[in-house]
N, C-alpha and C positions, 0 to 999 in steps of 0.2 A: 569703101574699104574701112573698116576698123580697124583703128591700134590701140594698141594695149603696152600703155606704157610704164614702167617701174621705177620709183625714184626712190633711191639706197641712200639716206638722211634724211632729217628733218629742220636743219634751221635753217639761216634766210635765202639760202641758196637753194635747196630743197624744195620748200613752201612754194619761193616764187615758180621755180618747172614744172611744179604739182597744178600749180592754182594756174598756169598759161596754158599746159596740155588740157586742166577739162576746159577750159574755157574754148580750147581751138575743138572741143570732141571727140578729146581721147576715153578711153576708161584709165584709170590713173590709179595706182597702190601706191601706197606709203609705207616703208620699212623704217623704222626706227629703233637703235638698240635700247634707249633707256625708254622710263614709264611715260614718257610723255614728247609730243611734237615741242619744238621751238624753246629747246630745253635752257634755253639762257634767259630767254623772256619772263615775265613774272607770271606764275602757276594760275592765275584767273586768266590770265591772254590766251594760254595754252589751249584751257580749258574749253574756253568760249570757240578759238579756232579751231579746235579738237569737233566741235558738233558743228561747226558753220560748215568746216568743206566733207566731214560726213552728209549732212544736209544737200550739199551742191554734187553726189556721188561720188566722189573718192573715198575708195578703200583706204584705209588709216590699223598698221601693225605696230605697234608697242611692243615692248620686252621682248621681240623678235631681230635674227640675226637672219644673214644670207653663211649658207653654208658652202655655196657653190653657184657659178654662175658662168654658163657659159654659151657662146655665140655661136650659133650656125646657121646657114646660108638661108634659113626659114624665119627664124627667130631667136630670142636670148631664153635658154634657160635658168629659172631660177629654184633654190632649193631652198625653200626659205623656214627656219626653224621659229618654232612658238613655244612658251610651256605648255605640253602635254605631247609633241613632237613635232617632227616636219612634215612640209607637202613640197610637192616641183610643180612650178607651173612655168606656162610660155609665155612672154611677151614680146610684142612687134619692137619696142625698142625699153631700152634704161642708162641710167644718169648716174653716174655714185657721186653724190653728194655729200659726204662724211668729211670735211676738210679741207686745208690749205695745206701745203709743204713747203718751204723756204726754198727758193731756187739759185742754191748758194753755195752747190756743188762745183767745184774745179773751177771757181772762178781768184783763185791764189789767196785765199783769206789766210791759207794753214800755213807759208810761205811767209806770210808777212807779222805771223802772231796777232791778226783780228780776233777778240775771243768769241765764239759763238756758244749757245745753249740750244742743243736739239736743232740744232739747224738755223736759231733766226739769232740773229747779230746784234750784241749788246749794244746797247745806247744809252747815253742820259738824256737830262729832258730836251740839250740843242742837238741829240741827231749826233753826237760824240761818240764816235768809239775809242779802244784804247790806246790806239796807235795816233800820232800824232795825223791831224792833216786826214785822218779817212777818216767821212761820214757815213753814214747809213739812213735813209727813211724807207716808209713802205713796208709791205707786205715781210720784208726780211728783216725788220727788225720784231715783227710777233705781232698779236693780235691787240684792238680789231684791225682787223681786214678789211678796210673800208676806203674808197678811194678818199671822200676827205679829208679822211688820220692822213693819209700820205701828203695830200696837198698842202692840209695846215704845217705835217711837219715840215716840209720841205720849205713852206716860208721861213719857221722858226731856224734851222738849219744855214738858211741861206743871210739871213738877219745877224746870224753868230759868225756867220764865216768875213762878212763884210765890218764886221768890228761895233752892230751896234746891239741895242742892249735888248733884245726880247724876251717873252715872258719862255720861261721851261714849259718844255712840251709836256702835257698830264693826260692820260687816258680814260681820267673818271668823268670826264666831263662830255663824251662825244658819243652824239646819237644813234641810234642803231636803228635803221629803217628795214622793212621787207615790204616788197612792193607785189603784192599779190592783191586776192580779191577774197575779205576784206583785206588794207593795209595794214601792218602793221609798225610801230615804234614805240621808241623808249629813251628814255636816256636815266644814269644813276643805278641805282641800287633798286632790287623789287622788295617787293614786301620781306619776303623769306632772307633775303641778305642783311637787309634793316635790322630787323629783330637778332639774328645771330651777332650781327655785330655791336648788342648789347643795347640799344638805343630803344627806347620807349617810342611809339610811333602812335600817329591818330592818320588812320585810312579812308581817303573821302572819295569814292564814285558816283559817276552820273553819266547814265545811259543815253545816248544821239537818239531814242527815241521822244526823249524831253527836250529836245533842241526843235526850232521851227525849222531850221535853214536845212540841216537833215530828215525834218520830214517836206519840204518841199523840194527838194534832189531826190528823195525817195528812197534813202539810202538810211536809214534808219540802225542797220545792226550795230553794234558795237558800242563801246565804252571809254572813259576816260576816270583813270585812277593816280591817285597821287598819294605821296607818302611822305610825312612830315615827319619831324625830331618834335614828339608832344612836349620836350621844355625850353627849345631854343626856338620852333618854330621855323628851322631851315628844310628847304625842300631834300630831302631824300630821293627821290626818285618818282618819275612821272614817265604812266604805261598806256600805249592809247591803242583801241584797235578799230577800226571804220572809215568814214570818209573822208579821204586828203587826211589822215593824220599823220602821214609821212612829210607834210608841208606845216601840219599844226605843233610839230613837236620843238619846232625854235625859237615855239617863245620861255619854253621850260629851260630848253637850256640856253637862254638868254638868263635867263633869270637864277640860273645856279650857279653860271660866269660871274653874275652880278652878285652873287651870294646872297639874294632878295631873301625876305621871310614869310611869312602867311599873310601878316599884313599887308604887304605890298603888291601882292597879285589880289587881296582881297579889293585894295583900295585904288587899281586899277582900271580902267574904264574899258570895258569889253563892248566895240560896235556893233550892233543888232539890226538885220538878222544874219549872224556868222555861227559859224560850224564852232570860233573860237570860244564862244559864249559857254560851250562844255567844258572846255579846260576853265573858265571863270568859276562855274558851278561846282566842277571837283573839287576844288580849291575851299569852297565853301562849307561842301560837305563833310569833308575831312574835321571840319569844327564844328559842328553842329550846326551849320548858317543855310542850308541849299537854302533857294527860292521857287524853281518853277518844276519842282517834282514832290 
């Protein structure tokens, strides 16, 4: 039997049901409203995964919407619009992927004067709302939506409420993995946010196919990109897509906890032969230093 499945988003929620259904055999479309898959990630990741799971057959829709969609005892119709119009087609099953919602209805917040925004419950950095005595972490205080934001906050959270002194919870500093095939993560600012936010940058990549250790796993696609501040030399942001970079991306943000600079990941000692030796090499790139490309 074939299915033909539909996934209605594109970030990491999306990618990942995208990239598990062909891998299990399905035919697999991608609907996405804006110009590009993985619309948070930095616009070369996109890109790259944009032709990798074209490559691996999934259908991939940009600047397309679903106009209508609906389920019967056979299949789900969809009616899906593009510029220049729409077409309907069937599929055996589909996903909407498009979001999170705060699940923070009728549970007494409006009773007690908790203030909320669009659904998700203000906090400061220990997890404080404004009411005396109620805390919040998770998903319901807003994005990201990631189970670690929750578990870190809820340390920090639980560290305040016990009287001692931890650091304010911050959201710029936590990684953003999808777990598909390639992998993808990130942590920081991508190139396009760097520059807007007025900062001179120097951008250093290096392709896994110049790593030995990914050509001996045989896993070769994908890249590791980094973004520096070109006058202080602090990392800005570091974007990786291929093998285990969803395990390789803590030492970047190890190192932006650390507030480390170019030198210090330069002057680093990277063990060979590891996957991590890319993120070494970006690093280098970004100043004119690579070595083994």
């Amino acid at each position: 039997m074939t299915y033909d499945a539909l996934v209605i988003g594109s970030g990491a929620i999306g990618i990942e049901f995208a990239s598990f259904y062909s891998d299990m055999g399905a035919d697999v479309t991608i609907v996405e409203t804006l110009d590009r898959i993985l619309p948070v990630e930095d616009a070369e990741i996109s890109e790259f995964m944009t032709k990798t799971l074209t490559k691996q057959g999934i259908a991939i829709q940009t600047d397309a919407t679903i106009e209508s969609l609906v389920a019967t005892e056979k299949n789900v119709n969809a009616r899906i619009r593009v510029k220049g119009g729409g077409s309907t087609h069937d599929f055996s099953h589909a996903i909407v992927a498009i979001g999170i919602v705060p699940n923070t209805e009728d549970i007494g917040l409006e009773a007690l004067g908790v203030k909320t925004e669009r659904g998700h419950i203000i906090v400061d950095g220990y997890a404080t709302t404004n009411v005396p005595g109620i805390y919040a972490i998770g998903d319901v205080t807003g994005p990201p939506w990631l189970a670690h934001k929750a578990s870190h906050e809820g340390m920090v959270c639980v560290e305040r409420i016990a009287g001692l002194n931890p650091h304010p919870f911050q959201t710029w500093n936590i990684p953003g993995c999808t777990y598909s095939r390639p992998q993808v993560a990130s942590v920081g600012m991508t190139e396009a946010k760097a520059r807007e936010a007025g900062h001179q940058v120097k951008v250093g990549k290096f392709p896994f196919i110049g790593n030995g250790k990914a050509i001996a796993l045989g896993e070769t696609e994908g890249f590791v990109k980094t973004v520096f501040d070109a006058k202080t030399g602090e990392l800005l942001g570091a974007h990786m897509i291929g093998p285990e970079v969803t395990e390789l991306i803590q030492g970047y943000t190890v190192g932006k906890t650390a507030e480390l600079v170019e030198a210090d990941f330069m002057q680093t000692i990277f063990p060979h032969p590891t996957l991590s030796e890319a993120m070494h090499e970006s690093v280098l790139a970004a100043f004119g230093r690579v070595i083994h490309f």
